[in-house]
C-alpha positions in Angstrom: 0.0 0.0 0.0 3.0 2.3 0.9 4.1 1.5 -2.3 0.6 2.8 -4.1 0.8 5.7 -2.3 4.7 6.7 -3.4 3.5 5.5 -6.9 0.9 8.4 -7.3 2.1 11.1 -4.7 2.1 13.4 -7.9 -1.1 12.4 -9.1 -4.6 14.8 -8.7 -5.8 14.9 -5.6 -9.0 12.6 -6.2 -6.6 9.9 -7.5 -4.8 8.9 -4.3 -7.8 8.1 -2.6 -9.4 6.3 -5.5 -6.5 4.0 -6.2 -6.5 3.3 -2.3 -9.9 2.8 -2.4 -10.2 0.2 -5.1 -7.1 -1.7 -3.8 -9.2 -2.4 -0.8 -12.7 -3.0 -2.1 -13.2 -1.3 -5.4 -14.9 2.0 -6.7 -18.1 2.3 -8.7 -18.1 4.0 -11.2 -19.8 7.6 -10.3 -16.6 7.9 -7.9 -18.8 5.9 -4.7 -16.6 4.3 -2.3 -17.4 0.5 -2.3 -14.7 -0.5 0.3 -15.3 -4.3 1.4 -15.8 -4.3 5.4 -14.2 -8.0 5.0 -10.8 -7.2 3.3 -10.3 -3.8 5.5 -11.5 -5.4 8.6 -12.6 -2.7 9.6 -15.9 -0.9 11.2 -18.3 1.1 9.2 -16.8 4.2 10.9 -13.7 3.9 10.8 -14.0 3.0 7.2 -16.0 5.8 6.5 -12.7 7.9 8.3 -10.6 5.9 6.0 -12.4 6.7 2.7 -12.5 10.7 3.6 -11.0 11.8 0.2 -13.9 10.0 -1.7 -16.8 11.5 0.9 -15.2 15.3 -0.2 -16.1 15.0 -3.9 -19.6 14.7 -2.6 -19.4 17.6 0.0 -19.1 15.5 3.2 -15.6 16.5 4.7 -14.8 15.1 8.4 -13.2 18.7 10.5 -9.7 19.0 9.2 -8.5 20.6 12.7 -9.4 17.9 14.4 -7.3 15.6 12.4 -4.3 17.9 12.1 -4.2 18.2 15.9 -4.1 14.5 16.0 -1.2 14.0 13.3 0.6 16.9 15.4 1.0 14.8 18.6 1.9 11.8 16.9 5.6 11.3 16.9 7.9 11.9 13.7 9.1 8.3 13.8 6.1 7.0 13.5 4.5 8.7 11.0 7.9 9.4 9.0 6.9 8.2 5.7 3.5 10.0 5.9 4.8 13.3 6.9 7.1 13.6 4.1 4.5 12.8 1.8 1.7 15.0 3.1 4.0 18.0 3.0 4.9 17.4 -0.3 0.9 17.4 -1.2 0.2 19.9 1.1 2.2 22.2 -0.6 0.9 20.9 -4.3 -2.7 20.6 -3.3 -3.6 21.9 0.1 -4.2 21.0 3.3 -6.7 18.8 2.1 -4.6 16.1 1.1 -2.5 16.7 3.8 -5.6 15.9 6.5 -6.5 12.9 4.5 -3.1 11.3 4.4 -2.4 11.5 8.0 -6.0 9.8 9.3 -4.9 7.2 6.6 -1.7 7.2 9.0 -3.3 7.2 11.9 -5.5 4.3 11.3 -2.5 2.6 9.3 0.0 2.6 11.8 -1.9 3.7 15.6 -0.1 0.6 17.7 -3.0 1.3 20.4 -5.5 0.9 18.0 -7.2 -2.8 19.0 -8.3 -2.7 15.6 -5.6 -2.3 13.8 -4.6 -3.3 10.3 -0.9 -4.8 10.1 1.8 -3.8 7.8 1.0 -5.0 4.5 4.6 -5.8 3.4 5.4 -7.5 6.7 2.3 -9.8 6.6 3.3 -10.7 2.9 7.3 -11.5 3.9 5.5 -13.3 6.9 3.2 -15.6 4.5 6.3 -16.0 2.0 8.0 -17.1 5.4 5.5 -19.2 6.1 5.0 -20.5 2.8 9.0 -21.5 2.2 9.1 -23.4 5.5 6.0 -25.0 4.5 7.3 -26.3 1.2 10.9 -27.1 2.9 9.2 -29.7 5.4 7.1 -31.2 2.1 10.5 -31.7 0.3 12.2 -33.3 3.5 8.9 -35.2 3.7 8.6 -36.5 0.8 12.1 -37.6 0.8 11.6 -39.6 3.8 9.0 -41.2 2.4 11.3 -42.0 -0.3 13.3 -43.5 1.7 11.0 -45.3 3.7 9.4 -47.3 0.8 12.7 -47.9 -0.2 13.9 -49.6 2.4 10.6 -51.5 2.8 11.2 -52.9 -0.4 14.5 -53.4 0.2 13.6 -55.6 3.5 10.6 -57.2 1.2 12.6 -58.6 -1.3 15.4 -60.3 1.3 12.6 -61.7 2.8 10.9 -63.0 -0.5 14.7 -64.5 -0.8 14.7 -65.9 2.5 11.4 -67.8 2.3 12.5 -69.3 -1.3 15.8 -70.6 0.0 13.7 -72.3 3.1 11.0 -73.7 0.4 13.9 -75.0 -1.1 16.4 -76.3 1.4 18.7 -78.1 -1.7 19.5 -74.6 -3.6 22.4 -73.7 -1.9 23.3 -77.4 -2.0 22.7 -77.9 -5.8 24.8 -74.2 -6.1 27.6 -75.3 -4.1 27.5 -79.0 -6.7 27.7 -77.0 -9.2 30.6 -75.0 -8.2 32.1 -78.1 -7.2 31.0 -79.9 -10.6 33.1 -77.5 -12.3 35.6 -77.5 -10.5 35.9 -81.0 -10.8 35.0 -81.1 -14.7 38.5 -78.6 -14.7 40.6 -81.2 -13.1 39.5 -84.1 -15.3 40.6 -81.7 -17.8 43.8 -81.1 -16.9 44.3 -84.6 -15.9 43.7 -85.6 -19.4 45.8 -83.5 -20.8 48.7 -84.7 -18.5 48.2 -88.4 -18.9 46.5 -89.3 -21.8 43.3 -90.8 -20.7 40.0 -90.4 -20.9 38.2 -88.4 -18.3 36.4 -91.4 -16.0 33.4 -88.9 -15.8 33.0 -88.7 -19.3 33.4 -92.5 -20.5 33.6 -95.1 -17.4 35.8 -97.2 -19.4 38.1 -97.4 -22.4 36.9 -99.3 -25.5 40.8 -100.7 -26.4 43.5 -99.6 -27.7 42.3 -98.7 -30.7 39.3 -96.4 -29.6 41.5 -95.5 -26.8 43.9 -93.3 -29.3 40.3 -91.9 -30.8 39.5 -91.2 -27.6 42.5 -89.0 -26.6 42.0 -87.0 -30.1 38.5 -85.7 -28.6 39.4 -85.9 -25.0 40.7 -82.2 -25.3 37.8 -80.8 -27.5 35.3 -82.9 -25.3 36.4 -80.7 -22.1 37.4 -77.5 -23.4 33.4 -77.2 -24.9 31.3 -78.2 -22.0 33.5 -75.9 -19.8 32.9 -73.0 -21.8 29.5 -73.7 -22.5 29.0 -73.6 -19.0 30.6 -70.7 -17.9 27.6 -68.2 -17.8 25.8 -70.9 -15.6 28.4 -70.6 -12.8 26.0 -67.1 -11.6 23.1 -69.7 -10.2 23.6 -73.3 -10.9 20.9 -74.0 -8.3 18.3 -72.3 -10.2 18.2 -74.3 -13.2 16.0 -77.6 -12.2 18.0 -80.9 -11.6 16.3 -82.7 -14.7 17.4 -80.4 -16.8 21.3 -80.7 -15.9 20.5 -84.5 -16.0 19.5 -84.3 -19.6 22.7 -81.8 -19.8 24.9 -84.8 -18.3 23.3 -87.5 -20.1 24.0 -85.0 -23.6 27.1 -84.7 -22.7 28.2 -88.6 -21.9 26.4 -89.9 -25.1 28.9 -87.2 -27.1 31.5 -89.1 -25.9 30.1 -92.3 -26.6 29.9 -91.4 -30.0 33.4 -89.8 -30.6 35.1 -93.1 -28.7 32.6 -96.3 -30.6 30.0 -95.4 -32.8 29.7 -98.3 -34.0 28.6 -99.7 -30.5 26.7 -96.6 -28.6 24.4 -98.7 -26.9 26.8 -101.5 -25.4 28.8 -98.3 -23.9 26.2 -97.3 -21.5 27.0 -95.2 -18.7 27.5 -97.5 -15.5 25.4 -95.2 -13.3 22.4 -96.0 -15.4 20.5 -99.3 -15.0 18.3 -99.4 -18.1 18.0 -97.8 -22.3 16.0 -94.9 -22.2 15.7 -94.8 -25.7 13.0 -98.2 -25.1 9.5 -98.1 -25.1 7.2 -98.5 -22.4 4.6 -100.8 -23.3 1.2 -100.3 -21.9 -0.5 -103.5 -19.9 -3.5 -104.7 -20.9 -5.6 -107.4 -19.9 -6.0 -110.0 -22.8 -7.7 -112.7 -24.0 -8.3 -115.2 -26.7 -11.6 -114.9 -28.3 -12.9 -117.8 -29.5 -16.4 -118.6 -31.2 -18.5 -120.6 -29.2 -18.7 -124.0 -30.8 -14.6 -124.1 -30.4 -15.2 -123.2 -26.4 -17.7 -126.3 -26.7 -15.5 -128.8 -28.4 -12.5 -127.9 -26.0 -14.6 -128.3 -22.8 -16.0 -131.6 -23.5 -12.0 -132.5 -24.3 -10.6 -131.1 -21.2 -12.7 -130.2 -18.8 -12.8 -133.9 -16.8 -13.2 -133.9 -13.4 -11.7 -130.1 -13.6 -13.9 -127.5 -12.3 -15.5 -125.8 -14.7 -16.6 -122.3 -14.3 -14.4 -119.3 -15.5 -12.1 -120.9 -17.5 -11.3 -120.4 -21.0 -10.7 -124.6 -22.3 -9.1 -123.8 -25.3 -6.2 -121.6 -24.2 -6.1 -124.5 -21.3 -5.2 -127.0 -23.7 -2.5 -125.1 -25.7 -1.3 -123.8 -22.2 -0.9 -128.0 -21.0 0.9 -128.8 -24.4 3.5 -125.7 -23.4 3.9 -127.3 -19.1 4.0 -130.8 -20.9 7.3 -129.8 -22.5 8.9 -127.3 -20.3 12.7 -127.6 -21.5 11.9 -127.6 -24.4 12.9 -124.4 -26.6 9.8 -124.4 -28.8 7.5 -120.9 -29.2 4.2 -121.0 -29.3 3.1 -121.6 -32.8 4.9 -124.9 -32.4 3.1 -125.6 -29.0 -0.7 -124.7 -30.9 0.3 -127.0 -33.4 0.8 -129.8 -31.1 -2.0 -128.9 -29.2 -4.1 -129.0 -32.5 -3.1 -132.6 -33.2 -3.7 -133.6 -29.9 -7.3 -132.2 -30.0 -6.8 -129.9 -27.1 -7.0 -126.5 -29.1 -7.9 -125.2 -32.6 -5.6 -125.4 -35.1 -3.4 -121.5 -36.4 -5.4 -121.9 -39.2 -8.5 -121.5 -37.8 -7.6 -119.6 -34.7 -4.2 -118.5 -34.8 -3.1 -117.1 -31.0 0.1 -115.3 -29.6 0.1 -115.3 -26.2 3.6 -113.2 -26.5 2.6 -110.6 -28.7 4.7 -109.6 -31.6 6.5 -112.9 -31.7 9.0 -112.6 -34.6 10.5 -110.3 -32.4 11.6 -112.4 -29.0 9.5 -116.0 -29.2 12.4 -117.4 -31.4 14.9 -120.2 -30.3 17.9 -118.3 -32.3 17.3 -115.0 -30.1 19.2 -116.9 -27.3 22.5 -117.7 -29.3 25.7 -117.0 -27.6 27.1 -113.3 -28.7 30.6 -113.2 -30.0 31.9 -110.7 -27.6 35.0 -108.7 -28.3 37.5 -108.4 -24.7 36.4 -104.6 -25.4 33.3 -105.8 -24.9 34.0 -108.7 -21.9 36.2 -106.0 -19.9 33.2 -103.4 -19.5 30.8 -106.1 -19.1 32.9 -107.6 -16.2 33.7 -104.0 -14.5 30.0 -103.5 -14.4 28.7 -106.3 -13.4 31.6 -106.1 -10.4 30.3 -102.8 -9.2 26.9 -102.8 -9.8 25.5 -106.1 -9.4 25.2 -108.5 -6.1 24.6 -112.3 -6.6 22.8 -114.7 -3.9 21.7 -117.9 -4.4 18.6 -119.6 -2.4 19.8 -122.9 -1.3 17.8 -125.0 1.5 20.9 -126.2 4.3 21.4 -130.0 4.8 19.6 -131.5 1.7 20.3 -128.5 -0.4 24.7 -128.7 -0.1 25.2 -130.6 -3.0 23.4 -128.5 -4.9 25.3 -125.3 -3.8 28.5 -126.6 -4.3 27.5 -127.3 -7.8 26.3 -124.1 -8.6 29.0 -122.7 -6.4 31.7 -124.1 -9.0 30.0 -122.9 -11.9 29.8 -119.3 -10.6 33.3 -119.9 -10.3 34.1 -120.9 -13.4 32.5 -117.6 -14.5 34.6 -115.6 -12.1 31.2 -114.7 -9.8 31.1 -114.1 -6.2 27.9 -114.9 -4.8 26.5 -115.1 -1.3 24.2 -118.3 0.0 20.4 -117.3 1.8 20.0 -120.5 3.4 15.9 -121.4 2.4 13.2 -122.1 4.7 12.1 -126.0 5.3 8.7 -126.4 6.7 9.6 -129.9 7.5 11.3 -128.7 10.0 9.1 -128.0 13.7 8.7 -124.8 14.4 10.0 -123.6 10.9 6.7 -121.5 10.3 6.9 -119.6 13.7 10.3 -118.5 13.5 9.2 -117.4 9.8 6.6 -115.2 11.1 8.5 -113.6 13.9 11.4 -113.1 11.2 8.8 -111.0 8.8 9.3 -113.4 6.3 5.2 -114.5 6.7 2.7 -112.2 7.8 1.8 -112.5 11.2 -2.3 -112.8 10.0 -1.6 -115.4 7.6 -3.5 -118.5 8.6 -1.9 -121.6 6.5 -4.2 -124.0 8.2 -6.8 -122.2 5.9 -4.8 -121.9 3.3 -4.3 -125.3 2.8 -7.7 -126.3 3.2 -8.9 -124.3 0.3 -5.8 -125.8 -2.0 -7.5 -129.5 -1.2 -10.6 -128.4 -2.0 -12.2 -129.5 -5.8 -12.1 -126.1 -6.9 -8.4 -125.6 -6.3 -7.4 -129.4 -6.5 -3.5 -128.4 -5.4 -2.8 -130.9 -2.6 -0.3 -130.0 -0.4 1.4 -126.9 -0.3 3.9 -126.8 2.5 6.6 -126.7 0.2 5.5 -124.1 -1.9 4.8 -121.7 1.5 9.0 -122.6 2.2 9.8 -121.6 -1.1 8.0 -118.2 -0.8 9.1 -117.3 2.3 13.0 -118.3 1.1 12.9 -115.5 -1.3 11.1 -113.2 0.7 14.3 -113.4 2.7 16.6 -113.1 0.0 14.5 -109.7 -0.7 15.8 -108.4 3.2 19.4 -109.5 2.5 19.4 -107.6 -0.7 17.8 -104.5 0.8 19.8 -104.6 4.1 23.4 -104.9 1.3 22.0 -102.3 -0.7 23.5 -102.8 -3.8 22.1 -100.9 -6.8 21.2 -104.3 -8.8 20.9 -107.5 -7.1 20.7 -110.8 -8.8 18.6 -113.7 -7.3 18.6 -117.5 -8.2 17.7 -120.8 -7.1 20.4 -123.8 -6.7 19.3 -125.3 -9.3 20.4 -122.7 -12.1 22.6 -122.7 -14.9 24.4 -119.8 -16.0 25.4 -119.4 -19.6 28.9 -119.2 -20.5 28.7 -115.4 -21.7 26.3 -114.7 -18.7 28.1 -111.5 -17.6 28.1 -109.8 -21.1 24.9 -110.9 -22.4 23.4 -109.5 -19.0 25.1 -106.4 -19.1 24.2 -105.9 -22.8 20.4 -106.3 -22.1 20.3 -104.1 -19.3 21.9 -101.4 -21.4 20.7 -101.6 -24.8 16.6 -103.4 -24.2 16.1 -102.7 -21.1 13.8 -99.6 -20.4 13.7 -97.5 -17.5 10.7 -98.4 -15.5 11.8 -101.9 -14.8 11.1 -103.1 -11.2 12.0 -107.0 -11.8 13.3 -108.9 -14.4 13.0 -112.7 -14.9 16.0 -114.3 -17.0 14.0 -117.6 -17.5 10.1 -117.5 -17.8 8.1 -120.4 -19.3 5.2 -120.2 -20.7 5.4 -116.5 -21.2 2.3 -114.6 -21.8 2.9 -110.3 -22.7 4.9 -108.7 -25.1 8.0 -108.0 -26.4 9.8 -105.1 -26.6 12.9 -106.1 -27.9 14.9 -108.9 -29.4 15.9 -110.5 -26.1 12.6 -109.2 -23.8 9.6 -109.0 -23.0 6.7 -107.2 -20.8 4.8 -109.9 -18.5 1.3 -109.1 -18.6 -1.5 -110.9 -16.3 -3.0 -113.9 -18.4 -6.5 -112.7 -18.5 -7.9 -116.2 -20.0 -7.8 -118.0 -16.4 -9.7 -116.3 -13.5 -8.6 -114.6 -10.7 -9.9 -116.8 -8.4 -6.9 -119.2 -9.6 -4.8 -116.2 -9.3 -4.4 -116.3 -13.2 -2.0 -119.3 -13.0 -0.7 -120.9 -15.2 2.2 -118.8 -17.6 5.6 -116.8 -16.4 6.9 -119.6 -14.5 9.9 -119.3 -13.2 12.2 -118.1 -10.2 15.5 -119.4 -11.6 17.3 -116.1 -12.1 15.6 -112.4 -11.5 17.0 -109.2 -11.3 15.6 -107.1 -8.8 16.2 -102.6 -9.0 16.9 -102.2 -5.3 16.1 -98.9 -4.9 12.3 -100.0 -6.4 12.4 -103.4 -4.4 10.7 -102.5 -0.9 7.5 -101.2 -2.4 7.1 -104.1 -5.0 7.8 -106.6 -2.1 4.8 -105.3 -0.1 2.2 -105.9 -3.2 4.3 -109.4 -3.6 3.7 -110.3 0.1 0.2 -109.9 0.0 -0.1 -111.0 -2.8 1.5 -114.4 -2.2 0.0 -114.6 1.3 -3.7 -115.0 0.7 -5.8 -117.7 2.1 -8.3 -117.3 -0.2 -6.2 -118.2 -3.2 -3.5 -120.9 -2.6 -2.6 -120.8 -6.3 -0.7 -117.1 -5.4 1.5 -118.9 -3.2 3.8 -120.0 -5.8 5.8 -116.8 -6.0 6.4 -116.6 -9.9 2.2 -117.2 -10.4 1.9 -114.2 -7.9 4.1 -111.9 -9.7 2.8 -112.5 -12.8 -1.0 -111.6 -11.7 -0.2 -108.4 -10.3 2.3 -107.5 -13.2 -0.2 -104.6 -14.8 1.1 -102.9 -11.1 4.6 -104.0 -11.1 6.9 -103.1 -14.1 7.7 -107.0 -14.3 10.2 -107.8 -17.4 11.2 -111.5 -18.7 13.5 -113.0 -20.8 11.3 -116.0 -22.9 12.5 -119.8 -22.3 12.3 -120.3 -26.6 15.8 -118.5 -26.8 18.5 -121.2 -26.8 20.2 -121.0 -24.5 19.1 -118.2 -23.2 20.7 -116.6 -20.2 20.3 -119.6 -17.4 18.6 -123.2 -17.7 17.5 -125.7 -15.4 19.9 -128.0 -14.3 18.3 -132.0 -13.8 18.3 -131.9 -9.9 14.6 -132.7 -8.6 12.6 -129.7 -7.1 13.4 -129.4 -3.1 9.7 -127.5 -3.4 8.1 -130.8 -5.6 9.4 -133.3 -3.0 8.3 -131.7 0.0 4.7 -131.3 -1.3 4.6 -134.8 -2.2 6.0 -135.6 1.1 2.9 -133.6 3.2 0.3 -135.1 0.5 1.4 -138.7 1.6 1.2 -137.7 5.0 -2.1 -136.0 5.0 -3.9 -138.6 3.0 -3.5 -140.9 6.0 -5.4 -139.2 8.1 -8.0 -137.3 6.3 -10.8 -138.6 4.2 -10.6 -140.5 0.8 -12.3 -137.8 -0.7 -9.1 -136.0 -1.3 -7.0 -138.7 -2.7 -8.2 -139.1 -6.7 -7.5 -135.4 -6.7 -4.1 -135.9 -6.0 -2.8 -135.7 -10.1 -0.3 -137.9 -11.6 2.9 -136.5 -12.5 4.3 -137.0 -15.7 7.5 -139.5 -15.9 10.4 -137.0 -16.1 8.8 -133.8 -15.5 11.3 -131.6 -14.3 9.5 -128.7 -13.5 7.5 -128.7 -9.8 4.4 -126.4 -10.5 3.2 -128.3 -14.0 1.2 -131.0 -11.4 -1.2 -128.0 -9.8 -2.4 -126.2 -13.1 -5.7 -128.2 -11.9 
């Protein structure tokens, strides 16, 4: 306002108080004073005081004596800037002016006045005061609450890091094996640079001397890739999932394989790896032969007897008779249908032609079983694999059983094969079936007294099975040796066994090459085979779905002789075996080959067909341990229970070698 005032101290008279008047409310436009009692602040009477120059253009002047006395007592300090100014209009325009600008002073500046309008200037450096301390507390603000979210996302994301590395407790594991890894793929390096070999990481063994030198020409370029390949993954190893540096690994090891023996990539399998994955999985199915009804007529009236009757396919029970009839011999099983057919015990192939082994120019052929010429290349790996991976133990009953072991004992021998003797169970023997129980070898439920009951009745028509019960509890305690040893492949067989002369190779060549990776148990000698194959040497047991469950579908995949068990996947396929075997209900699941068979479309169950000459094992001509000791109970039991039992009793065939051929009913 000051300034206004300075601004137009040379202006008219009238003007001064006009501009004043409409910076504080406004003037109309026939000169009125309009002054706003809100911005002033002000009284109507002391307003009217204040707008004195514009009430003397209409003839209302206040007394200017009375004002003059008052701006005379005031003190030159604090009216210093109005003096000087009203002199200077005084002396232009009167004392008019003069009066006017001092009540303007007076009301302006009057400390005692309680109503009294503050410095202008003062109150506007106050607000800019004000208004910078204001906007310096929002920028300190602000920047606080930079920080602050800041650091709460700071402390959020080390805590989203903490939880992942508790969800997964193997990240810093899997990060430190890869540091590790590396480190250990740049010392096989540098070891095969120094001496000339291939890494042991990268090929177990050498293939001879000849792919030895091929070897050492890509040994280099084999190390130097990978480890450069691998360099950008040394920032988080653990991230990547552990499949995927499987798959990595298993690229990798099959580039070397390539480089050292082309021409024999499959027989140089990796020996931490137990199976081909390259082989297909076969899907298990329940299957039958479909016959038309006047055939199912015509074989029942031939076979049926004294048999009972209901549920059983007659036919396929015929053809299935010719195949026990003739157990050592290595014939497939067109050649058993055609026997059957001129016997009159099945339709002829080519009527009803029937595989039970589907895809039979593949594996149901004698000359699938010929010896291998194996190259010491060959025989070496073999031999070093079978050493580290593979266990052998050998079911042999103590006392009548000795001869036997020592015969087997010497082959084994001859073939340069440690194995280890499970002394078998006799149930002859007092007390025997107790001590089997309280070893967990039989379930402590299992009631045999029933269980042999329902095998004399004329449904079952079994006879005695006391023998059978020994010979399943036997390898259910094989099975606790082999998974207390843990040893990553263990190899099971009877006394009576065989092994072929190139047992070690030809078993290490199936396992790499045709054996696929969700085997559980492999059979090296099953008669009677009813599935599929799946390679030239194997096939997939399936449950014979032509005989009833009630008989526990026996009747094919006989035998125990030699089997292969994956250790790591033994302990859950035992406990479906056990009860399985151990069912009062059907005594035909005692016999431990019958029972793995009929549950094989839940156990990954793989076999090796008896037609293949010779094969991997055969039967040696010992009698069956299991065969006398049934025939031994049956005597017994006939002589003091009814005759009723006796004409069930059936006949066995002069020379049959194999125990179970009797109770096929």
């Amino acid at each position: 306002l000051k300034s206004r005032w300075l601004k137009c101290s040379t202006c008219h008279v009238d003007s001064a108080p006009t501009m004043f008047s409409r910076g504080l409310g406004g003037r109309s436009e026939d000169g009125s004073s309009q002054a706003s009692m809100s911005q002033v602040g002000r009284s109507p009477v002391h307003s009217a005081s204040w707008l004195g120059g514009g009430a003397s253009a209409k003839g209302s002047r206040e007394r200017p004596g009375e004002i003059g006395m008052d701006a005379g007592q005031r003190s030159s300090s604090d009216r210093e800037g109005f003096t000087d100014l009203s002199q200077v209009h005084a002396a232009r325009h009167g004392p008019l002016v003069s009066n006017n600008m001092l009540e303007r002073s007076e009301l302006t500046d009057n400390p005692e006045d309680p109503e009294r309008t503050p410095d202008l200037p003062e109150e506007l450096q106050n607000m800019a005061e004000h208004a910078r301390m204001e906007q310096e507390m929002q920028e300190k603000a602000s920047t606080w609450a930079f920080r602050c979210r800041s650091l709460g996302l700071l402390l959020l994301l080390l805590g989203v890091l903490a939880v992942a590395l508790c969800a997964s407790p193997l990240g810093l594991r899997r990060w430190a094996q890869g540091l590790a890894g590396e480190a250990g793929t740049a010392a096989e390096a540098a070891s095969a640079a120094a001496t000339q070999q291939v890494p042991p990481v990268r090929v177990p063994w050498n293939h001879g001397r000849k792919s030895t030198e091929e070897a050492h020409k890509v040994a280099p370029r084999e190390e130097v890739q990978p480890r450069t390949q691998q360099l950008p993954q040394r920032l988080g190893p653990h991230l990547q999932p552990q499949k995927q540096q499987q798959q990595q690994q298993q690229q990798t090891r099959q580039k070397s394989k390539k480089a050292q023996h082309p021409q024999k990539q499959a027989s140089s399998g990796v020996s931490l790896e137990f199976c081909n994955r390259s082989a297909p999985i076969v899907k298990v199915e329940l299957r039958t032969w479909n016959l038309p009804d006047g055939w199912r007529r015509v074989c029942e009236r031939k076979n049926v007897k004294d048999k009972f009757p209901l549920g059983r396919n007659w036919c396929w029970y015929g053809l299935n008779t010719m195949c026990h009839w003739n157990l050592k011999l290595h014939k497939s099983w067109s050649e058993f249908q055609d026997m059957a057919a001129h016997e009159g015990l099945s339709p002829p192939r080519a009527d009803h032609p029937f595989h039970p082994i589907e895809r039979p120019q593949l594996c149901d052929r004698p000359e699938r079983g010929r010896i291998r010429s194996w190259t010491a290349n060959e025989q070496e790996l073999a031999r070093r694999w079978f050493k580290e991976h593979v266990r052998v133990y050998v079911i042999s009953l103590p006392g009548r059983g000795d001869k036997r072991w020592q015969g087997i004992k010497q082959r084994l021998d001859q073939l340069q094969i440690w194995a280890e003797r499970v002394p078998g169970v006799d149930m002859t023997v007092p007390g025997t079936l107790d001590k089997a129980v309280r070893a967990g070898l039989v379930p402590d439920t299992f009631n045999f007294s029933l269980a042999q009951a329902n095998a004399y009745d004329w449904k079952q028509s079994m006879g005695s099975i006391r023998g059978t019960l020994g010979c399943a509890s036997a390898h259910f305690k094989a099975h606790l040796k082999v998974m207390a040893d843990s040893s990553p492949l263990a190899l099971v067989m009877e006394d009576d066994s065989y092994p072929s002369d190139d047992f070690i190779p030809r078993l290490w060549s199936l396992v790499h090459e045709e054996l696929p990776c969700d085997w559980q148990v492999l059979a090296l000698l099953s008669r009677c085979g009813y599935g599929r194959c799946v390679s030239e040497h194997l096939m997939r047991v399936m449950p014979d779905g032509n005989e009833p469950a009630w008989r526990c579908r026996q009747g094919s995949n006989w035998g125990m002789h030699a089997v292969l068990y994956h250790t790591a996947r033994l302990p859950q396929v035992r406990e479906l075996w056990r009860r399985t075997v151990f069912n009062e209900e059907r005594p035909h699941c005692m016999d431990v080959d019958v029972a793995l068979a009929s549950i094989s479309d839940k156990v990954a169950f793989y076999a090796v067909p008896a037609v293949q000459d010779p094969g991997f094992v055969s039967e040696t001509n010992h009698r069956s341990a299991r065969w006398d000791i049934n025939q031994a109970a049956q005597s017994t039991s006939t002589a003091t229970t009814t005759s009723m039992y006796q004409p069930m009793v059936p006949s066995v065939k002069p020379g049959e070698p194999w125990p179970g051929a009797w109770n096929f009913g």
